[in-house]
ROBAMAR-61999 format. One line per field, with one value per residue: residue number from 1; residue in three letters; x, y, z of N, C-alpha, C, O in turn. Coordinates in Angstrom, 3 decimals. Each point is the difference from the previous one (the first is absolute). Layout:
BEGIN
n: NUM/...
res: ALA/...
n_x: X/...
n_y: Y/...
n_z: Z/...
ca_x: X/...
ca_y: Y/...
ca_z: Z/...
c_x: X/...
c_y: Y/...
c_z: Z/...
o_x: X/...
o_y: Y/...
o_z: Z/...
END
This chain:
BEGIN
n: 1/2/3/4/5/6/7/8/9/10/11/12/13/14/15/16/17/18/19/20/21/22/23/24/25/26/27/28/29/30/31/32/33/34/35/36/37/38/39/40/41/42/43/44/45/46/47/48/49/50/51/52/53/54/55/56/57/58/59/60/61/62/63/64/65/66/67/68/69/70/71/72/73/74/75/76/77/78/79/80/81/82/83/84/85/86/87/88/89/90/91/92/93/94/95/96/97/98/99/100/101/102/103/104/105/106/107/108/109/110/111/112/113/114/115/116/117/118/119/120/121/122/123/124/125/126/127/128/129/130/131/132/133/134/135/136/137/138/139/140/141/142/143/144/145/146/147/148/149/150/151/152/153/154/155/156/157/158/159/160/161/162/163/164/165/166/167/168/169/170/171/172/173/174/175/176/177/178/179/180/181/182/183/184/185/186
res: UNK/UNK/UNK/UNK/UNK/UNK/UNK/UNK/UNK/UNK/UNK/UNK/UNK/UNK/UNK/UNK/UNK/UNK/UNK/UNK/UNK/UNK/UNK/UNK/UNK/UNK/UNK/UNK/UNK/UNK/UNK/UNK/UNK/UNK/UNK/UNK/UNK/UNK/UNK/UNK/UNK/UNK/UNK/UNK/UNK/UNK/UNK/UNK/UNK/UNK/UNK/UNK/UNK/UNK/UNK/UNK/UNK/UNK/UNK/UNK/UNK/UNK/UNK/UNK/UNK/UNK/UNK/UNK/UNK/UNK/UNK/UNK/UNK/UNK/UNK/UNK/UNK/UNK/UNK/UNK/UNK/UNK/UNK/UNK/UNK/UNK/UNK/UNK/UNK/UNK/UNK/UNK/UNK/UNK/UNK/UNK/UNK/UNK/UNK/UNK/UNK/UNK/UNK/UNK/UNK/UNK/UNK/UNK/UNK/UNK/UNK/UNK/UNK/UNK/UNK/UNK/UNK/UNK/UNK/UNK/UNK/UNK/UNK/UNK/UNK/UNK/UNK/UNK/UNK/UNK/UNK/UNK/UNK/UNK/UNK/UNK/UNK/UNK/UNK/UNK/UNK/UNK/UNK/UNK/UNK/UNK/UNK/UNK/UNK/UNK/UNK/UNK/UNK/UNK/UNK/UNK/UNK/UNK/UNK/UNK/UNK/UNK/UNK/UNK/UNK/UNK/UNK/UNK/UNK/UNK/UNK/UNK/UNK/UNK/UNK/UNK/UNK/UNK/UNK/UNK/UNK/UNK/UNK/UNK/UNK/UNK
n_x: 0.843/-1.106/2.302/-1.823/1.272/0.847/-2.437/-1.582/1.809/-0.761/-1.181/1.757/0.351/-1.799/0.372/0.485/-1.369/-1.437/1.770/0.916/0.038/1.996/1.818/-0.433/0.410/2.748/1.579/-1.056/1.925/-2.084/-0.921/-0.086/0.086/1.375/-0.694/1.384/-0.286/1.260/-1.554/0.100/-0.022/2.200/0.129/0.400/2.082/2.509/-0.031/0.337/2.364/1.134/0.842/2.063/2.100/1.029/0.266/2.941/2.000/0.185/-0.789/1.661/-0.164/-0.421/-1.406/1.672/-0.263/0.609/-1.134/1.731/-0.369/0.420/0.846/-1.066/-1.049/-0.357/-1.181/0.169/-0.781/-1.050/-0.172/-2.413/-0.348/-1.913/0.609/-2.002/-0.261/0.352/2.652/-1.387/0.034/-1.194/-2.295/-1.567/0.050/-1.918/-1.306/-0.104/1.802/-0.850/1.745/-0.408/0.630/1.186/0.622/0.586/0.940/1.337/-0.938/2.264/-2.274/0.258/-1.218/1.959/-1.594/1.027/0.042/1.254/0.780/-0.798/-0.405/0.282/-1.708/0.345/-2.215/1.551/-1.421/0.936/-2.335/-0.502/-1.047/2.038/-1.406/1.829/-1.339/-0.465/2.406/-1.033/-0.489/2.214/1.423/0.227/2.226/-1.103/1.207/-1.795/0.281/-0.968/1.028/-0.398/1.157/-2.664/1.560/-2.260/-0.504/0.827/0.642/-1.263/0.811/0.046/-1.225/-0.636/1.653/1.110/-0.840/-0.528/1.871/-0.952/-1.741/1.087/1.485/-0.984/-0.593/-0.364/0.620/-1.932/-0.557/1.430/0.032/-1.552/0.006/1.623/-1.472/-0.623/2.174/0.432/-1.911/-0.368
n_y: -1.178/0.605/0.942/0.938/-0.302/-1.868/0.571/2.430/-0.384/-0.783/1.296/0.330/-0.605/0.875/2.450/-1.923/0.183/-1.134/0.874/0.176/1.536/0.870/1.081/0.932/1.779/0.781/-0.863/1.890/0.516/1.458/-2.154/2.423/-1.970/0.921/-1.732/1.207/-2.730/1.840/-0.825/0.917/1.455/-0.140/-0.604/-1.727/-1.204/-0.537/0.205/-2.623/-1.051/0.739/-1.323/-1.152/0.941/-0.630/-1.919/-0.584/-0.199/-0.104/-2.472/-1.149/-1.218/1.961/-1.083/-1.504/0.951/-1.977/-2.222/-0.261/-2.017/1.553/-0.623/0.815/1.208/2.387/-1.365/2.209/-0.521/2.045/-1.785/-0.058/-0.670/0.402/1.093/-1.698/0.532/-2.665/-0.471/-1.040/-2.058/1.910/-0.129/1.344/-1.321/-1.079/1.608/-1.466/0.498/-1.071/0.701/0.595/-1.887/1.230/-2.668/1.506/-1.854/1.282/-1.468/-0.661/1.377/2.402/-1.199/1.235/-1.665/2.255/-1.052/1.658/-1.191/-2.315/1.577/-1.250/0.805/0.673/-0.344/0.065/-0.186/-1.770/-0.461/-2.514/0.060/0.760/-1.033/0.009/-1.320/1.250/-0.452/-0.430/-0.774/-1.479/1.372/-1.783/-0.341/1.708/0.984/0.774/1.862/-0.492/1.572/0.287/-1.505/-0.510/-1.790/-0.138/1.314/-0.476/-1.349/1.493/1.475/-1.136/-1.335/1.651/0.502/-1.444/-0.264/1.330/-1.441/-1.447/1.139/1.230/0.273/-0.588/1.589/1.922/-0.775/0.032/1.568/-0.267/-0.862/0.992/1.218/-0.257/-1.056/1.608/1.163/-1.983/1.071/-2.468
n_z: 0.000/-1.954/0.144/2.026/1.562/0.850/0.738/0.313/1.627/1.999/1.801/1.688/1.616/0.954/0.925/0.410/2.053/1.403/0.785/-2.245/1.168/-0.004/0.262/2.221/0.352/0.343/1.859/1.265/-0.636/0.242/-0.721/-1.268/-0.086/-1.923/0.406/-1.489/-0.649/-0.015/-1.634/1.890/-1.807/0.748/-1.901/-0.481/-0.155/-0.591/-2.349/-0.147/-0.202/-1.918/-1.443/-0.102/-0.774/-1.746/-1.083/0.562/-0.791/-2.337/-0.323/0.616/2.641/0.498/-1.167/-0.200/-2.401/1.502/-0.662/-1.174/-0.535/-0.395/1.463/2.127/-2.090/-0.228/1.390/0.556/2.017/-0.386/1.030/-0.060/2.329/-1.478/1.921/-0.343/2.108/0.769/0.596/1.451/-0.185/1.062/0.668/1.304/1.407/-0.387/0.386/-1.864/0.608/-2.362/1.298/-2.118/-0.676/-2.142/0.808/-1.587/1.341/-0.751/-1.177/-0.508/-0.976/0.756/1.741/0.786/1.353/0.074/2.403/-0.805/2.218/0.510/-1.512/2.255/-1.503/2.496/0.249/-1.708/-1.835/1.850/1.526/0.230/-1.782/-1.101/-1.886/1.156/-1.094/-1.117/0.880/-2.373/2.070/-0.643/0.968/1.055/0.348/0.666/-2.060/-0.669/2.084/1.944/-0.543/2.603/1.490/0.835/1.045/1.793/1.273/1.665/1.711/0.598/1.269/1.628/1.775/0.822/1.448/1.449/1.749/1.992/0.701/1.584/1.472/0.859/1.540/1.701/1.345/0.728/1.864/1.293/1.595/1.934/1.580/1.899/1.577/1.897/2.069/1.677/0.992/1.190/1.244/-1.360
ca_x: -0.843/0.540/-0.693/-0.131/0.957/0.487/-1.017/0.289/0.836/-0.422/-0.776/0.567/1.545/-0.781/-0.828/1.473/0.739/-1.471/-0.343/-0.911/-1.428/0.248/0.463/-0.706/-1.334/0.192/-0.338/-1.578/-0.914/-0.457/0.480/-0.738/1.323/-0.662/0.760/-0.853/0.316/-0.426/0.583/0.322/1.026/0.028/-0.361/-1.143/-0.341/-0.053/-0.458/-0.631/-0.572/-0.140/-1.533/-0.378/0.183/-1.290/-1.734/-0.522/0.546/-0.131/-1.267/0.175/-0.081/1.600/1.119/0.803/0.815/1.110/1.093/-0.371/1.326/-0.389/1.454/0.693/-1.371/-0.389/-1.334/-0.034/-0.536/-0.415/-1.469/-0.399/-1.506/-0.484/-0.737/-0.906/-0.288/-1.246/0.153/-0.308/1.126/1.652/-0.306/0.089/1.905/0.832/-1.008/0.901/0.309/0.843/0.448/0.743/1.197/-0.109/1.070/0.279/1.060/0.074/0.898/-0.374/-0.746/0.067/-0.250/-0.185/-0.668/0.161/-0.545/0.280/-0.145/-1.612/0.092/-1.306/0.039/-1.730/-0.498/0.546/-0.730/-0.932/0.544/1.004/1.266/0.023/0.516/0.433/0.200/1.044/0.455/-0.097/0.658/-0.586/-0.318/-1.312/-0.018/0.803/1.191/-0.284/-0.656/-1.515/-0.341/-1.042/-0.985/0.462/0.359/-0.823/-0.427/1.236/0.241/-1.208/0.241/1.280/-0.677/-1.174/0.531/0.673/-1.581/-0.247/1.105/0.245/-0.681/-0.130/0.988/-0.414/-0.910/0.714/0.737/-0.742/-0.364/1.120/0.791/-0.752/0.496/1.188/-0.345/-0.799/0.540/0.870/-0.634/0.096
ca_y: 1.178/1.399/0.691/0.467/1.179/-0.144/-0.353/0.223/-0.518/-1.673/0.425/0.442/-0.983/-1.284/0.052/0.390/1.322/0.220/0.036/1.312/-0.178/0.185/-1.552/-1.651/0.401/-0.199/-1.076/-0.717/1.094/-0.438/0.502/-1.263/0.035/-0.820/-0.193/-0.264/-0.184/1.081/0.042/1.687/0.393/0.767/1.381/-0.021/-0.732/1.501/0.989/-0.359/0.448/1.437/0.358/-0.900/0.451/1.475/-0.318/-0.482/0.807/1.472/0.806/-0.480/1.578/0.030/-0.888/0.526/-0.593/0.956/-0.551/-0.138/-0.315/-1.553/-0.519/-0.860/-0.730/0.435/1.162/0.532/0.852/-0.589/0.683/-0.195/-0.496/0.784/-0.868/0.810/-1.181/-0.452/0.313/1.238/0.598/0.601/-0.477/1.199/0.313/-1.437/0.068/0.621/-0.686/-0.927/0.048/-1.366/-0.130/-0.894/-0.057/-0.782/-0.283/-0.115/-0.757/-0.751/-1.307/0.106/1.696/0.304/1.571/-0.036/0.826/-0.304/1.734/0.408/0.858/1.231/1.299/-0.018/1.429/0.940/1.142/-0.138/0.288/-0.552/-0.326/-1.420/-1.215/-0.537/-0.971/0.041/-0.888/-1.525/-1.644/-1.047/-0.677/0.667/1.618/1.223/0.387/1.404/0.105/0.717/0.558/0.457/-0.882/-1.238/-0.568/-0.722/1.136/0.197/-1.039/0.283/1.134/-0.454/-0.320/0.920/0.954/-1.121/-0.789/0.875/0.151/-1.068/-0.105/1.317/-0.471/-0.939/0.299/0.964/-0.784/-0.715/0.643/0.382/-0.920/-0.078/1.305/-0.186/-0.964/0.539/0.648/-0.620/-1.166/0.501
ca_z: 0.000/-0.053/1.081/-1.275/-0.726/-0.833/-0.969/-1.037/-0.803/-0.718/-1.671/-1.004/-0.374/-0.969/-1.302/-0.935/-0.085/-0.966/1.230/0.152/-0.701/-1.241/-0.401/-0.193/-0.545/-1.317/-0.404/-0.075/-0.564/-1.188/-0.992/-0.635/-1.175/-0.889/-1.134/-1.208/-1.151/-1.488/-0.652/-1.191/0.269/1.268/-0.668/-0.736/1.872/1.129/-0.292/-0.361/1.584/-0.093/-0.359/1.113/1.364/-0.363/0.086/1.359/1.667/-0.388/0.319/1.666/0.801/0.246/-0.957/-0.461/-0.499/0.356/-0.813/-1.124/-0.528/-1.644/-0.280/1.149/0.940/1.521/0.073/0.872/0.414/1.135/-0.083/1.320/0.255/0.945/1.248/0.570/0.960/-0.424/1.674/0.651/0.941/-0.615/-1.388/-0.471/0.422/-0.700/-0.990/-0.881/-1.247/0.496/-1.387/-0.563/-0.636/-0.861/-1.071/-1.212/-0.662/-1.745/-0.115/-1.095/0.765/1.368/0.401/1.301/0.405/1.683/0.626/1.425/0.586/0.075/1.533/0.416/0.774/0.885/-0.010/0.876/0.561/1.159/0.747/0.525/-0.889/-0.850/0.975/-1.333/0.319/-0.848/-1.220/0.337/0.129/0.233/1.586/0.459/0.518/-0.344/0.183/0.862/0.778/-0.745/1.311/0.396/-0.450/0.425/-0.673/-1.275/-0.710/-0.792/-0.910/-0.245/-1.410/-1.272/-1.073/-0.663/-0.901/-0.853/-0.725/-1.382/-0.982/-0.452/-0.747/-1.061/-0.444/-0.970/-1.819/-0.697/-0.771/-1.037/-0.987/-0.933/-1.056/-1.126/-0.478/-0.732/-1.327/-1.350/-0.199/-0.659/-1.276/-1.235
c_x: 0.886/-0.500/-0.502/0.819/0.350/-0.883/0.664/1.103/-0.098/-0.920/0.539/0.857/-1.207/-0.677/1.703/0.445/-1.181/-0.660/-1.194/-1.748/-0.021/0.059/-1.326/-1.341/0.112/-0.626/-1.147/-0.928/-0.956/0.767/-0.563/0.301/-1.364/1.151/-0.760/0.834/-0.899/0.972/0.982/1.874/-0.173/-0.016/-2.031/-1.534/-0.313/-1.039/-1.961/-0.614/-0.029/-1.792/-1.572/-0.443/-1.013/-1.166/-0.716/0.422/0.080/-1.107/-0.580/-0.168/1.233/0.878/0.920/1.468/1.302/1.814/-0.720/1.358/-0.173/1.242/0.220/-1.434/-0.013/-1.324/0.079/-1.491/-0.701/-1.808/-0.649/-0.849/-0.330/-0.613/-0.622/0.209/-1.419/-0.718/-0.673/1.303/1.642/-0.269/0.744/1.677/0.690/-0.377/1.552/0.844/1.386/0.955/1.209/1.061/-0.709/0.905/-0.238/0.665/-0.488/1.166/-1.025/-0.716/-0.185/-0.617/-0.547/-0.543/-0.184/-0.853/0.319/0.254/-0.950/0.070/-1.780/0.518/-1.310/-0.065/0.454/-0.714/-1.333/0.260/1.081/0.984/-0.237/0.411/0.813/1.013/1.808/0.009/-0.980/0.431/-0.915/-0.627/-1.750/-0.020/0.616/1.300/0.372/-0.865/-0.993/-0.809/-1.620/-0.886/1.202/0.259/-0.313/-0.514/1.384/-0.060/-1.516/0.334/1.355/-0.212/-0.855/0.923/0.758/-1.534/0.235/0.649/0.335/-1.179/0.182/1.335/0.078/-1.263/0.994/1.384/-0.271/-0.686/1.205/0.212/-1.473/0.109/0.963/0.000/-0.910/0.070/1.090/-0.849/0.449/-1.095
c_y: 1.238/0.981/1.256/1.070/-0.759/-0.549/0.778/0.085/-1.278/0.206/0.932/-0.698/-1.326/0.691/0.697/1.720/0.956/0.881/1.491/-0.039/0.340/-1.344/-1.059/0.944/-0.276/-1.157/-0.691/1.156/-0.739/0.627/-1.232/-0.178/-1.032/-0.271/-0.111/-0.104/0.346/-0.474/1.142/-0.152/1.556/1.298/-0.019/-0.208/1.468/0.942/-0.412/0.295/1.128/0.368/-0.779/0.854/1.617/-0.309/-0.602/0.308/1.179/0.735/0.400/1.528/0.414/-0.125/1.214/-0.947/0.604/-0.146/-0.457/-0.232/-0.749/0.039/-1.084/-0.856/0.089/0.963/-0.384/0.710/-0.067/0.185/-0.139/-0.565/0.777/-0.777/0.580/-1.333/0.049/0.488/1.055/0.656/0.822/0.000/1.714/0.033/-0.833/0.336/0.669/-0.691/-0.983/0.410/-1.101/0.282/-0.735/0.088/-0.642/-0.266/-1.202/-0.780/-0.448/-1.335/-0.304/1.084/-0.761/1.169/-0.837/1.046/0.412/1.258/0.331/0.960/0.734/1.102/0.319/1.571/1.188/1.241/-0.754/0.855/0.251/-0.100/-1.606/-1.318/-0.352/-1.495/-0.067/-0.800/-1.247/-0.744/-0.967/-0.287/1.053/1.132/0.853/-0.171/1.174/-0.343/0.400/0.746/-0.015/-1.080/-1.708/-0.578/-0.891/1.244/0.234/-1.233/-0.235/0.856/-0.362/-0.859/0.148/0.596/-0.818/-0.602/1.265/0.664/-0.832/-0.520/1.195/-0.437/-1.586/-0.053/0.725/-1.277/-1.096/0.992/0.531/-1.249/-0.631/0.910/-0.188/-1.477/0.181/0.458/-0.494/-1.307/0.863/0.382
c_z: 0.000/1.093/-1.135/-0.225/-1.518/-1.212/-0.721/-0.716/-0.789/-1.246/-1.132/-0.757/-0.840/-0.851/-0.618/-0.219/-1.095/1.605/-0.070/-0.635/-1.522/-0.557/-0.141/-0.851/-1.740/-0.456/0.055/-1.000/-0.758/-1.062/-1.603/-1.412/-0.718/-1.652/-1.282/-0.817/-1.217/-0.972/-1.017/0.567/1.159/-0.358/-0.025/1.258/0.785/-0.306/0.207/2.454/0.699/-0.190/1.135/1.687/-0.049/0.242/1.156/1.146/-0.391/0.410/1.561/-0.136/-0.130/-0.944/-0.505/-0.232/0.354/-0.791/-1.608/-0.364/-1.548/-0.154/0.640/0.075/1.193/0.154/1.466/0.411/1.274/0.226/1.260/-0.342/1.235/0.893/1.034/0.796/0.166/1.577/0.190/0.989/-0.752/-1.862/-0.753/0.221/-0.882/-1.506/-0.572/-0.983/0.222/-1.380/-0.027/-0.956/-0.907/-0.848/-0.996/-0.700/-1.574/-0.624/-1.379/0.128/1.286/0.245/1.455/0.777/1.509/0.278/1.558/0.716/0.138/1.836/0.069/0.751/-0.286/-0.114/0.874/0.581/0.366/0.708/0.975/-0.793/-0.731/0.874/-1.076/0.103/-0.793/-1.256/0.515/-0.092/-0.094/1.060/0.794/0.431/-0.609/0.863/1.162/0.444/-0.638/1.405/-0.352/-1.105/0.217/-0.394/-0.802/-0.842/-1.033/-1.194/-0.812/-1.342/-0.384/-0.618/-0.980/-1.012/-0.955/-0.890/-1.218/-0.721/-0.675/-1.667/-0.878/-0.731/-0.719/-1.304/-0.256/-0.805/-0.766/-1.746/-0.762/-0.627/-1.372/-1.434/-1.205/-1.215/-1.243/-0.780/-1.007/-0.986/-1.239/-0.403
o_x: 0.843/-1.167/0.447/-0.331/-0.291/0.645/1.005/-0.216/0.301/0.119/-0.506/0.068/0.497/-0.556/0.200/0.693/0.270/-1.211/-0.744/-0.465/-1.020/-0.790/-0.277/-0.739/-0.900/-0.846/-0.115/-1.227/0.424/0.630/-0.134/0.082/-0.916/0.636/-1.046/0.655/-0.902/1.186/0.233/0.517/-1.082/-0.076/-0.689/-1.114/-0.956/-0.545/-0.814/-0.980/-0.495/-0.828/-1.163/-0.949/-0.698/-0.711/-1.191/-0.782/-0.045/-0.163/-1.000/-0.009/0.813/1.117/-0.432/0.600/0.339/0.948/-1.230/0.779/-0.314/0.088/0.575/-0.170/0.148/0.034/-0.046/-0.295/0.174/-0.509/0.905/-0.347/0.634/-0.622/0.471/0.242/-0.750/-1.146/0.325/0.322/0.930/0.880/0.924/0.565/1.205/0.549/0.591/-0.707/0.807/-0.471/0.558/0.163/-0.817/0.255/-0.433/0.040/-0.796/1.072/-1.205/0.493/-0.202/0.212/-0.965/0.375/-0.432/-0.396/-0.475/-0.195/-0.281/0.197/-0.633/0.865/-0.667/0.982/-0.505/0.353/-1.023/1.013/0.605/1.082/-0.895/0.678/-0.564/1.064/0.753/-0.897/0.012/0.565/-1.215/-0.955/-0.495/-1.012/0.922/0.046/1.014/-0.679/0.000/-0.790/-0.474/-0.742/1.177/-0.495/0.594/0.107/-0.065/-0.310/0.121/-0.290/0.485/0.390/-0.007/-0.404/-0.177/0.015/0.287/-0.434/0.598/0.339/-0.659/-0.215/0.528/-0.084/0.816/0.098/0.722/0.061/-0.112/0.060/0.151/0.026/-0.272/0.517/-0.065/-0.785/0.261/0.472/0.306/-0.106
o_y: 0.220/0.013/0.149/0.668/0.648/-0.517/-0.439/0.232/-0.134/-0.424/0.215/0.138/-0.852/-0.638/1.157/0.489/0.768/-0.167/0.387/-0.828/-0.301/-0.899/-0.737/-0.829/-0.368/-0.160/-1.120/0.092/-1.038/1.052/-1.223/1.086/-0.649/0.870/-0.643/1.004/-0.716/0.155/-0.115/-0.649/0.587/0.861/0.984/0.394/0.636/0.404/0.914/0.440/0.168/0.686/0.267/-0.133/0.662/0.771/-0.069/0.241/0.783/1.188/0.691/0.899/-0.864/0.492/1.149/-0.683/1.090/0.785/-0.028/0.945/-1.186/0.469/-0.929/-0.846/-0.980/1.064/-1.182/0.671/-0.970/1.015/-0.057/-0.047/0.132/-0.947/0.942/-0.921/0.956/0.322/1.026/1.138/-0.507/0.054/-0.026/0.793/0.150/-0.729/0.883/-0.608/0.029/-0.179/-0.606/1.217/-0.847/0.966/-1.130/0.628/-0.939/0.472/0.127/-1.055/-1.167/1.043/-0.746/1.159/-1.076/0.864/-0.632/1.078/1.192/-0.457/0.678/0.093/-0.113/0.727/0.398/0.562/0.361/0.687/1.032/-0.085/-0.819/-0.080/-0.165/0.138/-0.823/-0.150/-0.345/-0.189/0.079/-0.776/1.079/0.699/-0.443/-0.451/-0.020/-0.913/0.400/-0.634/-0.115/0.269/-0.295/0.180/-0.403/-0.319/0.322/0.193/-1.002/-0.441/0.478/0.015/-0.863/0.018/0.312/-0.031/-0.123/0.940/0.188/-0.582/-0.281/-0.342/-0.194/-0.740/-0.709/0.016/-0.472/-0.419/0.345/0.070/-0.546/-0.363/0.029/-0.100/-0.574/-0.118/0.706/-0.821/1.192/0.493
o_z: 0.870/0.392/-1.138/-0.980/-1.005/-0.912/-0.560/-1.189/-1.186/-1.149/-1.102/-1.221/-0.736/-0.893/-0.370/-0.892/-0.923/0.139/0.901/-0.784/-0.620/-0.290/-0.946/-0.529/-0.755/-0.879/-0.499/0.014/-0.508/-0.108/-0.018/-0.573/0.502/-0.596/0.098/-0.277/-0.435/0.291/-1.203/0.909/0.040/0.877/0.269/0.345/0.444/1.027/0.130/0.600/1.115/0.599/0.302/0.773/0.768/0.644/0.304/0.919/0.948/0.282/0.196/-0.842/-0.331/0.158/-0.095/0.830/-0.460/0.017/0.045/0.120/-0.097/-1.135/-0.568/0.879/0.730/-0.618/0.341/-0.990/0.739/-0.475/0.832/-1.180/1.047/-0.483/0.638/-0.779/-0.197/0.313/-0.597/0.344/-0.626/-0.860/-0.813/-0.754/-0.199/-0.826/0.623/-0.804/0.929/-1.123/0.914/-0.085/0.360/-0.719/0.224/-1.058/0.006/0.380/-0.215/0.397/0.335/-0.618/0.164/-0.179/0.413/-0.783/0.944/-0.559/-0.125/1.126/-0.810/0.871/-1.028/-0.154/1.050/1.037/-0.581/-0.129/0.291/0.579/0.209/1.024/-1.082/0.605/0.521/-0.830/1.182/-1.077/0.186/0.024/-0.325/0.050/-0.685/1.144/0.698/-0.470/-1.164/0.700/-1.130/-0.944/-0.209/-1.113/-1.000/-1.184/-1.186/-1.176/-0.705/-1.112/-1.025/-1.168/-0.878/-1.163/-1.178/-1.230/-1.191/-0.665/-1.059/-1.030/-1.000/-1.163/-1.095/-0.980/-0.588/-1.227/-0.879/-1.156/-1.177/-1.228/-1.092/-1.176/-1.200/-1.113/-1.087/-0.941/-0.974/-0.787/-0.031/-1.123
END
């Protein structure tokens, strides 16, 4: 039996020097990737998900295209899902947006689209102020504290908020790659 001065070194020395909350959040972030074999060459590809990203995360709240590369097949941007909680509780403080990262990487007969950096930020002009859950994770709870509200109330709207990122971000990447196959029929 370890005495406990010496636990949190033992848990350090076993998550291999992973000892900060950084570190372990990188590594549980949602995060949501889809792959599409397109038959085109990466010129053609590229310009064809270009057109792709206009009609569907272009069209998002927020959206804005922040990289455009057709040399390297790189589209860069970022957009939100807006969120109202279903919670009566902290519903008006939590009420705000989840914005996200969208990458599109382009390759010959390849087009990769990630989604990730999904962060809430809650209504800053409540009363009381915003509840804002932060970056989402895999795991049931927020990364950050979530003041002035309990912890099933807590784990209550983080789930609520992953459900409804999870569902807007998955049509939105389903409708891109519909998009982009329609796009490449003859």
């Amino acid at each position: 039996m370890l005495p406990a001065r010496f636990v949190p070194l033992f848990l350090m020395l076993l998550l291999g020097g992973k000892g900060t909350a950084q570190d372990l959040a990188e590594e549980a972030a949602l995060n949501f990737s889809r792959s599409m074999s397109i038959p085109l060459n990466s010129l053609h590809l590229y310009d064809k998900a270009l057109e792709a990203w206009t009609w569907t995360f272009g069209q998002e709240p927020g959206a804005d295209l922040k990289r455009s590369d057709r040399a390297n097949g790189m589209i860069e941007g970022i957009a939100r899902v807006n969120f109202r909680s279903e919670m009566l509780t902290g519903r008006e403080e939590s009420m705000g947006v989840i914005q996200y990262r969208v990458t599109i990487m382009v390759h010959a007969g390849e087009c990769r689209l990630t989604v990730s950096e999904l962060n809430h930020v809650g209504n800053r002009n409540a009363p009381r102020g915003g509840i804002h859950c932060g970056p989402l994770t895999k795991g049931p709870d927020p990364i950050v504290r979530v003041p002035g509200m309990g912890h099933g109330n807590v784990q209550r709207l983080y789930a609520e908020l992953k459900n409804a990122s999870t569902s807007r971000i998955t049509t939105m990447m389903q409708t891109f790659e519909a998009r982009l196959r329609a796009s490449t029929e003859p």
